[in-house]
N, C-alpha and C positions, 0 to 999 in steps of 0.2 A: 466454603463456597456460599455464604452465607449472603455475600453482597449479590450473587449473580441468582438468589432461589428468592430472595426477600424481594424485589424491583419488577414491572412489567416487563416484558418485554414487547417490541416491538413486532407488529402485523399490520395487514393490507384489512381493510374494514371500512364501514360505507364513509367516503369520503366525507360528502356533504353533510351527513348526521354530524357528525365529528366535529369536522369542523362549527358549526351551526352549536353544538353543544359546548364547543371550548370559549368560543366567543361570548355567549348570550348573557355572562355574567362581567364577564370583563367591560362589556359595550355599558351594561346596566351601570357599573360604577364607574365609570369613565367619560359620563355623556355621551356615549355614543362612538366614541374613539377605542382605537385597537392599540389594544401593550399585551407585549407578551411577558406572561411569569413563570415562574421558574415550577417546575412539574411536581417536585417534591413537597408534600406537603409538612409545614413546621407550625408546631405547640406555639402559644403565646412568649411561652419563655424561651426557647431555642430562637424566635423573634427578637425576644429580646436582647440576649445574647448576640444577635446578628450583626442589628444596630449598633450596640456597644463594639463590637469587633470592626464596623465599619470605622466609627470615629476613630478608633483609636488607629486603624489602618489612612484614614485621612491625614492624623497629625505624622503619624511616621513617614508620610510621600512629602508632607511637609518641610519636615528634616531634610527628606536626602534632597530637595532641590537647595540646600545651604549644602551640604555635606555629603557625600557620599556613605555608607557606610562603612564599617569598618571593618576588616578582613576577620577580625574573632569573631565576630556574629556570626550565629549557626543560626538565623530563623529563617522557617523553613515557608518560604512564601516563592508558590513559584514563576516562574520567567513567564508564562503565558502569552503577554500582553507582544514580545516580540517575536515568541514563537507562532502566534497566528497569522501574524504578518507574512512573517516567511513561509509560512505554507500555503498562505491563500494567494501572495506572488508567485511561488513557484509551482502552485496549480492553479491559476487563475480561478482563485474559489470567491463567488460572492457571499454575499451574506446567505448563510445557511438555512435551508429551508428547514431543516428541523431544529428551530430555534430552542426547546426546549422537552422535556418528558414527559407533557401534558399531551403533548401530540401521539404519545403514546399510550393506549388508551387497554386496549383488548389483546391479551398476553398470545400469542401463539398456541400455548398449552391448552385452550380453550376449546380448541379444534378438537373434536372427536378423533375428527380418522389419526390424530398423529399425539395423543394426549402423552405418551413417551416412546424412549428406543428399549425401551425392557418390555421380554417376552412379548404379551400379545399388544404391545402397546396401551393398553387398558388400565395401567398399574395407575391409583392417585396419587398425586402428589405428597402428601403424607406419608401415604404408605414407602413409596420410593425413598423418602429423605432418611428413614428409618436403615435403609440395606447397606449393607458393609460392601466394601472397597468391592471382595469377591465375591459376594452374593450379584452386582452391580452389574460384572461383570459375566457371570455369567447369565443373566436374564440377555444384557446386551446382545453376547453370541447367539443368544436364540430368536432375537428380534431382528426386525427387516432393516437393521440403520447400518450404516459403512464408517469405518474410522477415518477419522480428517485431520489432513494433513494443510494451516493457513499459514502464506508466508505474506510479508505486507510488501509495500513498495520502499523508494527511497524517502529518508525524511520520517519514514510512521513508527521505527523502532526507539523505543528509549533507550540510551546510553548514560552509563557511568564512567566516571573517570578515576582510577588509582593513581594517589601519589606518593612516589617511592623520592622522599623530602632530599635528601642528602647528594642523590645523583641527578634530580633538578635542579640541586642550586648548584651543585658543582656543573654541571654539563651544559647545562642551560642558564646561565645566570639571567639574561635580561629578560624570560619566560618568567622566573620564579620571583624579578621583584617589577617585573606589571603587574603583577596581580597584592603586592603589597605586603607577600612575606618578607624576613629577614631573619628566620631562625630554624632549627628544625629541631631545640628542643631547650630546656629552662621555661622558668617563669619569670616575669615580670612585665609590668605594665606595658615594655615599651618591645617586650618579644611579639612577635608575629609568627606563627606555627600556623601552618596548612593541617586539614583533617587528611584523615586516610582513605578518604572516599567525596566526591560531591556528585550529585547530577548532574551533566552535565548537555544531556538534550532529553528535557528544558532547565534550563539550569534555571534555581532561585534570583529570585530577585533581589537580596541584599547579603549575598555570599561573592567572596572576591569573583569569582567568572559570571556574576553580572553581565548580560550583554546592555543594559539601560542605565549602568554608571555610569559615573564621572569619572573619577579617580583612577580605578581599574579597567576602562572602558575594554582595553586592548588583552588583558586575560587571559576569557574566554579565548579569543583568536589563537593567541598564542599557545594555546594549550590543546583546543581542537584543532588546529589545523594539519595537515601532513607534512611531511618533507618526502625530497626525492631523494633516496640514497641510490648508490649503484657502490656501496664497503664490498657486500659479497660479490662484486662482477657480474647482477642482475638488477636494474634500475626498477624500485619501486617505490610504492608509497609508507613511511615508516611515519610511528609515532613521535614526536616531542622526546627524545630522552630526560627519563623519569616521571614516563608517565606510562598509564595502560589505561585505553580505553577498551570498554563491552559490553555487551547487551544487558541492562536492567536486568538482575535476577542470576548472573554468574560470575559476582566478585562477592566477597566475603562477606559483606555487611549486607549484601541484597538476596543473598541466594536462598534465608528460609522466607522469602517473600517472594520468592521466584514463578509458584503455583506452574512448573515445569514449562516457562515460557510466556505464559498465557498475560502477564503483569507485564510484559518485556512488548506484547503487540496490539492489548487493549487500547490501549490511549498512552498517551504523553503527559499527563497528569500528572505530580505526585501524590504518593499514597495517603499523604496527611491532612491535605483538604479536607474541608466540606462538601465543599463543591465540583461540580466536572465542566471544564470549559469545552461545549459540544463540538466546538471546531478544531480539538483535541483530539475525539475519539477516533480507535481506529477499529480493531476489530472485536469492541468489547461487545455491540449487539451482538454478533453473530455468535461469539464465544459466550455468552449468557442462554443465549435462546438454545445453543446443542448440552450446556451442561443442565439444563432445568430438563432436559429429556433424558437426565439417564449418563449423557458420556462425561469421563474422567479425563484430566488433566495428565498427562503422559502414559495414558492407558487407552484411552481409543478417542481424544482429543489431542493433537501436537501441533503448538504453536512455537513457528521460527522465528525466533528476534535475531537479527544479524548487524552488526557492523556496515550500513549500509554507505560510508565515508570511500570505502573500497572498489574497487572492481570485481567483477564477478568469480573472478579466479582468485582471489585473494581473501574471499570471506569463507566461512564455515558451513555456507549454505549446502555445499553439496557432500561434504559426508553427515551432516548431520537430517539430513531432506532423507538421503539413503537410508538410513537405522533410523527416523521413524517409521517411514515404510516398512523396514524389515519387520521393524517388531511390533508394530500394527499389528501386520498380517501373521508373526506366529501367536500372538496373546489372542488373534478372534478366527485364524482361520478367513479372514475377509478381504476383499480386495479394498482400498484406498481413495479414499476421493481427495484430489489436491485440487485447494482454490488459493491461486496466487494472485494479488493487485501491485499493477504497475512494473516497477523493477523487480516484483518479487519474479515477475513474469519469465524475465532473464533466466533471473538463477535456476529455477524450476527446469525450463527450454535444456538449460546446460548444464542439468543433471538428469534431466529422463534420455538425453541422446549420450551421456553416458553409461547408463545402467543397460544390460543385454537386453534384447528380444523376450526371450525367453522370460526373464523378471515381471519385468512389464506387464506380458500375458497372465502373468501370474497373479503380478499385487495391484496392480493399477486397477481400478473401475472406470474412472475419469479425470479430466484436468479440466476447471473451471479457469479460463487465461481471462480475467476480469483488466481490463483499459491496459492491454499491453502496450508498450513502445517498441514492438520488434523492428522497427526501422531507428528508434533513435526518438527523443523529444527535442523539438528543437526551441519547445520553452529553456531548454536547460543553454543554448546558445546564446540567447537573447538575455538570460540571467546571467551569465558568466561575462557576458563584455558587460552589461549594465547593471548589474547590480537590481536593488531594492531600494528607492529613494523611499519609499514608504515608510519603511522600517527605520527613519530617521525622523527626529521631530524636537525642537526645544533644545538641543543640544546634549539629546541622548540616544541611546541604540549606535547600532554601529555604521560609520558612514561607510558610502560605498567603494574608498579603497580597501577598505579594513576586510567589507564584503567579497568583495574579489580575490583577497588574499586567501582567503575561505575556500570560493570557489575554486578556486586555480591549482588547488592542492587539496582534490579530492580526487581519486581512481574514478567513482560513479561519473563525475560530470564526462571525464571521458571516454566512459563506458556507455553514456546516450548521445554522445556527438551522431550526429547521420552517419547510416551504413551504406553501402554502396550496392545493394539489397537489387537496386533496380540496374545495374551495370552488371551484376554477375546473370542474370535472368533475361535481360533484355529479348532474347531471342523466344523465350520460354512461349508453348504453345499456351496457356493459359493467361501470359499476360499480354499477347498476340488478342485474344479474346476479348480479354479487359478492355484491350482498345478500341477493339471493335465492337461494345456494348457502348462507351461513353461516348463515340462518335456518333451513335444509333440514338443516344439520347439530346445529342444537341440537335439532332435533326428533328428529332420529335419537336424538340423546345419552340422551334418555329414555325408550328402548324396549328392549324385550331383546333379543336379539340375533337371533332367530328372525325378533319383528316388525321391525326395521330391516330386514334382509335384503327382505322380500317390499314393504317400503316402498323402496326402492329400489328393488327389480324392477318396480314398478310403473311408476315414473317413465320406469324405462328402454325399458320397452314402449311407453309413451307419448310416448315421443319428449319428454321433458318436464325432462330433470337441466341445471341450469343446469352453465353450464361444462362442458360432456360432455366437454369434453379434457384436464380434470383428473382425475387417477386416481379410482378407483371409491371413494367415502368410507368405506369398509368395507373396504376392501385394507388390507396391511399394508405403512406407508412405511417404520418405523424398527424395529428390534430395540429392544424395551421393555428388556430384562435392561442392556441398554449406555448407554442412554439416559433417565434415570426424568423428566425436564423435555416431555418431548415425545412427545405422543399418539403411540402406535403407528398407529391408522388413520389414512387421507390425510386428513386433516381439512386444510382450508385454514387456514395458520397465518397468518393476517390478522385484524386491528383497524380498525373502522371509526371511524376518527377524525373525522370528522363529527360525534362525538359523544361523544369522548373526548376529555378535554383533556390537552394535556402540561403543565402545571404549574398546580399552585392557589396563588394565596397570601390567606393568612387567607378562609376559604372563595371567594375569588373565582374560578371557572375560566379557565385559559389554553388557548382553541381553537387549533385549528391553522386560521386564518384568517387574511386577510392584518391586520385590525384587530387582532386583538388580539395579532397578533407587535407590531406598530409600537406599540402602548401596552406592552409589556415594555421594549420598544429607547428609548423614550423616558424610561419612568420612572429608569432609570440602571442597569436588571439587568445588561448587560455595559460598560460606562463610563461612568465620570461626567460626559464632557462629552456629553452628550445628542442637541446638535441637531448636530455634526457626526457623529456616530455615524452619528444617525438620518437625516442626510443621504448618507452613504456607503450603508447599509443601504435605500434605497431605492434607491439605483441599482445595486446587487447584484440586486434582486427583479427588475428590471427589464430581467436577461439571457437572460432566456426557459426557464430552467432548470426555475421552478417549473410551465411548461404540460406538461414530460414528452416535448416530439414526437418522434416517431418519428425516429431518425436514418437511417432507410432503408436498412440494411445486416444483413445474414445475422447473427447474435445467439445468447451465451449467456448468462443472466442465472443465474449462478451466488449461491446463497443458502444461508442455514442456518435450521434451526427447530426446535434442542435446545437452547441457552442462555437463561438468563433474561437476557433484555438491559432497563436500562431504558426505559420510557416516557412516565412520569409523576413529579413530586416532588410533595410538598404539604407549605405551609408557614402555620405559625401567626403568624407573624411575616415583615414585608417585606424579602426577601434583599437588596433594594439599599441596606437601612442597615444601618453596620455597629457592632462595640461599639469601643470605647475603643483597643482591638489590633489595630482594623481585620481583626475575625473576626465573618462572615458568619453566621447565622444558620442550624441543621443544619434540612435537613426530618424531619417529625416519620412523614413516609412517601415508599417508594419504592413505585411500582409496575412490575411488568416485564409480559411477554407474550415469547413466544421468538424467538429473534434470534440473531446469532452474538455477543453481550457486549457489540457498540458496536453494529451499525445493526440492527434490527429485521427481521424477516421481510416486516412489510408495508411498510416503505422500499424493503425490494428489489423484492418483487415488486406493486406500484402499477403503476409502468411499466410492467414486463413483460409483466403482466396486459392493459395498454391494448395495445400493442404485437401480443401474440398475436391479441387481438380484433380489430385490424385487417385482420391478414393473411387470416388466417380470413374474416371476412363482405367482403373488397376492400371495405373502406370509405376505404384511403389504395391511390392505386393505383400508390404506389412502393413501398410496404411489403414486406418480406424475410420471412422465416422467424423465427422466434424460438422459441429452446428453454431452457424453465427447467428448470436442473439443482441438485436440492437435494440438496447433500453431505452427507455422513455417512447419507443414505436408500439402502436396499433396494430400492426399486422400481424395475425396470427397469432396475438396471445390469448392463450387457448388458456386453462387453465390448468393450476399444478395436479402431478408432477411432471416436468417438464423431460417428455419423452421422445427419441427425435422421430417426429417425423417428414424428414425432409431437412436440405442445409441452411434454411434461414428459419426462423424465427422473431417475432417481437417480445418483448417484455413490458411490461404495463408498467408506470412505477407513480408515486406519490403524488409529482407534481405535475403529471401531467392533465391533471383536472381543471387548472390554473388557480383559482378559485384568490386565495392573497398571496399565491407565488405568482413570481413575476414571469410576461409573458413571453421573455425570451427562454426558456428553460435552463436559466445560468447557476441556479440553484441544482440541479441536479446533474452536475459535475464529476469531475474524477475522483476526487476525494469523499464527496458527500451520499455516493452510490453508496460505500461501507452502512451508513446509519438508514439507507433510506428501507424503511419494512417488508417494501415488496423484493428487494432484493437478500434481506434477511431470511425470509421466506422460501425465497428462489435459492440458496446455497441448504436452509435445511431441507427442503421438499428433494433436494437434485441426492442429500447423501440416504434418503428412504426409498428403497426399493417395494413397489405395491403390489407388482406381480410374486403372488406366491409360489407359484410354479417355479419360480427361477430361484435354484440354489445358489446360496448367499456363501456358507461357509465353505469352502474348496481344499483348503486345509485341514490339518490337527491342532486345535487351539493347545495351547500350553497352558498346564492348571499350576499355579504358583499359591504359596501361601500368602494371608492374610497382609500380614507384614512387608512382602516380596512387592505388593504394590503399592504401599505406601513407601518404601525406597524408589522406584519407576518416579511416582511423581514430586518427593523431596529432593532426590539428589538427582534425579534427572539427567541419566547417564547419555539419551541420544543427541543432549546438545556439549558434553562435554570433550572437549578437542582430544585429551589425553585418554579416552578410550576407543579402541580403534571401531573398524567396521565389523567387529564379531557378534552378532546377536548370542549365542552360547557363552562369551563371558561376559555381555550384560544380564542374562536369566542369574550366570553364575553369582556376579556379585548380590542379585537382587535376593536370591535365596541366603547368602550368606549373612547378606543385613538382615534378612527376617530372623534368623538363628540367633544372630548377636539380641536383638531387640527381645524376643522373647526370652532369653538365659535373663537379660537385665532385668524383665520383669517378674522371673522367677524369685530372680536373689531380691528383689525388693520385699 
């Protein structure tokens, strides 16, 4: 852990100093002008080293615009350049407000009250780095922190790709010579041999799955994309025969680099860099800033990398979400704090409504639902008819048939098509309410501000403001000067889609109903082969995801409501034909409503909304707590730890000071929350319990040998498919590896 104890980490600290201090030298040599540089600081000679690396990386970009490379090159430079593309499309990410690690300044550990998670929190850093696996461990149990369980969204998992050479050229021959093989074993000049392993999200840049060649352009495509089988008599989504794709850190060449997950949902980086492209990173802050306190890497830290190409039934999220939980909680005796972003949100939702009551009460503490899409992102609609023109330039990257072909045969894309969330509910006394607060607020909207006021005071006298636990509509949730997309008053930043549709084509509207998703899925808007599509995509809907229930576990429904995120296209023309070039037809409009850029304000808080209404009137009488916390807001951000009091809350975050972020708040996004400090902050302050009165341990921790944890976090049995849900024969195996490990160092 050498990389995640030697680096700052990331905290909330006086803006203005900071900033004021990061500039004052840059403006000094710059005349007066702002560039940003890169955080880490380099010796004369590692400079110069740089330089030289650059040129020589000039003359070789040189090359490949004559030439592509050539499929034997193994140099390991990675794809970056179209991998940021495609994420900041498919999360409508601007330029990154944390442009580099200089903005990172004053480490978290700094903090008194929380200097680590062992024993009295007190321990120095020194002293900590020195304690074995078990000593580590048990301090842990005696201190106030909870094991965590981070799952990322779609898109934030690295992926490798196995190639089994002999049954892709046989099986797949026009996969195995896009990419420029023709052999699968001999030498000679003119042989072409695949390795046995490549990255493959993000793939390099001059290895045959290139997404920015020439030669190989189609590859990658060919090799990530899915197909739909229905061999076994159930239509789904299958691999490229002779290939295996999975999560960075659980095929052979990756797995002693696995760091039990944690490498698989850091960032998309490869490991061999220099450098780290920040609009890469995913959950490396957060997983830096809880291991520099103490927790271990499949010991009371567990990071899911998944397959996230898939739907939510088809990856390995939920028995392996399950047995970290279990064995969490038997190695500390502690209950669980889970923080999922995005899709991870999904998978999370559709393994705590399958795990019993009873567990739940047991190991869960909390579920952090950071920018859920629980109705669906209908960025993902808008990317699947159109593609990413961006991610094309010069006659490289992949054009947008190639892209579509992508999308079109992925399980996830049709796992966020719109749910029908609002047609099964419709009647629900809660969203009855819903209506009758945003109708309450347009009334407001056209009165002066003297009449609102006394019109509000009235209701309130009368016991009459729908949602009384939503802030007062007339408060002020956002700093207007920082923010210009997003009313300053609490206005409830929700859309009732009931009656808004997500996509027109040639005046016909597309409801968010379950009918007229299935007449999209049919007509051929996301693949051409229709009835298997549309036969997979029914038994998607049919996972219980779009009824929203309650997972019955203490809750934050972490949201945004300053970006224009879309919600609607509208097209003159039918997107699922296309011209001549197999280019889709552009809509002639977008509509937005605010959102964090990919999932909308009322994605997130739909559920949330149902959820608080539960607990509130005990209409489900398992129901938990639920606190919706909208970042980048003013109101009521109290400071940590973030304890509920009450269902809403604000969260303070980086940019909202404005200061050289820009003053729509577009920097502080869906993707960009992960790196921003104050939300670093807020996932470690949420897993430290301050109250000492309240017992932590509820359990019998299990005491294993020295060795029995360094097997937990090498071989990392809770993400392995081939070991079932037994925590007793993961203990088993982990004891057994310590036995073998010590006899070998005996006999040495």
């Amino acid at each position: 852990n050498a990389e995640y104890m030697g680096e700052p980490l990331p905290t909330r600290v006086d803006k203005e100093a900071r900033e004021m201090e990061m500039r004052r030298p840059l403006l000094q040599s710059n005349g007066g002008q702002e560039t940003v540089t890169a955080g880490r600081p380099y010796s004369k000679l590692s400079r110069a080293v740089f330089v030289a690396a650059c040129l020589c990386a000039c003359v070789g970009l040189a090359v490949l615009f004559v030439v592509s490379a050539s499929p034997e090159q193994d140099n390991k430079v990675a794809d970056v350049s179209f991998a940021s593309v495609l994420l900041n499309d498919m999360m409508d990410v601007q330029e990154p407000f944390l442009a580099d690690e200089s903005h990172v300044t004053q480490p978290l550990s700094a903090q008194p009250a929380l200097a680590s998670c062992l024993g009295d929190g007190q321990l120095p850093a020194d002293q900590m780095a020195r304690l074995s696996e078990k000593e580590k461990l048990a301090l842990f149990i005696k201190g106030r922190c909870l094991p965590v369980v981070l799952i990322p969204g779609i898109l934030a998992s690295r992926l490798r790709i196995e190639i089994d050479c002999p049954t892709l050229r046989d099986k797949s021959p026009e996969a195995f010579e896009s990419c420029g093989w023709n052999a699968c074993e001999g030498k000679g000049f003119k042989k072409s041999i695949p390795n046995k392993e490549y990255d493959v999200w993000v793939p390099d840049e001059f290895a045959p799955l290139s997404v920015v060649g020439v030669r190989h352009r189609n590859c990658w495509v060919n090799l990530f994309k899915m197909h739909l089988n229905d061999s076994t008599g159930t239509v789904q989504f299958t691999d490229t025969p002779g290939v295996k794709i999975s999560p960075y850190g659980l095929t052979p060449e990756t797995k002693e680099y696995s760091n039990c997950g944690t490498s698989g949902t850091d960032g998309l980086n490869p490991d061999h860099l220099p450098f780290r492209n920040k609009q890469l990173q995913v959950f490396r802050f957060v997983s830096q800033a809880l291991l520099s306190r103490g927790y271990q890497a499949g010991v009371t830290m567990f990071n899911l990398p998944y397959d996230w190409r898939r739907e939510v039934e088809s990856t390995n999220v939920q028995l392996a979400m399950e047995k970290q939980i279990r064995l969490a909680y038997r190695l500390t005796g502690k209950k669980v704090l889970v923080v999922g972003h995005s899709m991870g949100n999904l998978n999370t939702l559709y393994t705590l409504n399958r795990m019993s009551q009873a567990d739940k009460d047991l190991m869960i503490h909390r579920f952090l639902a950071v920018n859920p899409p629980f109705l669906g992102a209908n960025e993902v609609v808008y990317k699947g008819i159109n593609g990413i023109p961006a991610a094309v330039g010069l006659g490289f990257g992949l054009d947008v048939p190639a892209q579509r072909d992508v999308f079109h045969n992925l399980g996830s894309v049709l796992e966020l098509l719109p749910k029908n969330s609002f047609e099964i509910h419709r009647d629900a006394a809660w969203l009855q309410e819903v209506r009758q607060r945003l109708a309450l607020e347009s009334e407001l909207m056209l009165l002066d501000a003297d009449s609102a006021r006394k019109r509000w005071q009235e209701l309130v006298d009368n016991d009459n403001v729908p949602l009384p636990w939503f802030p007062n509509a007339l408060a002020q949730c956002s700093n207007k000067a920082a923010f210009d997309k997003r009313d300053p008053r609490c206005f409830l930043p929700f859309v009732d889609y009931a009656t808004h549709p997500f996509l027109e084509i040639v005046d016909e509207p597309i409801h968010w109903d379950q009918a007229s998703v299935d007449a999209i899925v049919k007509r051929g808007v996301f693949n051409r082969d229709t009835n298997k599509t549309f036969e997979l995509f029914s038994r998607i809907t049919k996972n219980g995801l779009n009824q929203v229930d309650n997972p019955n576990v203490a809750m934050d429904v972490v949201y945004m409501a300053h970006v224009p995120t879309r919600n609607q296209e509208r097209f003159t023309s039918d997107p699922s034909v296309v011209d001549a070039d197999g280019q889709p037809p552009s809509p002639v409009e977008l509509v937005s409503e605010v959102g964090d850029g990919s999932v909308t304000a009322t994605s997130a808080l739909f559920a949330g909304i149902k959820w608080v209404h539960e607990f509130i009137h005990k209409t489900n009488p398992n129901a938990k707590e639920v606190m919706l916390v909208e970042y980048c807001s003013s109101f009521d951000s109290k400071a940590v730890p973030y304890k509920f009091n009450g269902p809403f809350k604000g969260m303070l975050c980086e940019c909202s000071a404005g200061g050289y972020f820009d003053h729509t708040g577009s920097s502080c996004n869906h993707r960009n929350i992960l790196r921003d400090p104050a939300f670093v902050e807020y996932v470690v302050e949420s897993s430290f319990v301050a109250d000492t009165s309240v017992p932590l341990v509820h359990g019998v921790p299990e005491v294993l040998p020295e060795n029995a944890l360094w097997y937990l976090n090498t071989e990392c049995p809770v993400l392995d498919r081939s070991i079932p849900m037994d925590i007793e024969e993961i203990l088993r195996r982990a004891r057994a590896a310590a036995d073998v490990k010590l006899q070998n160092v005996l006999n040495v």
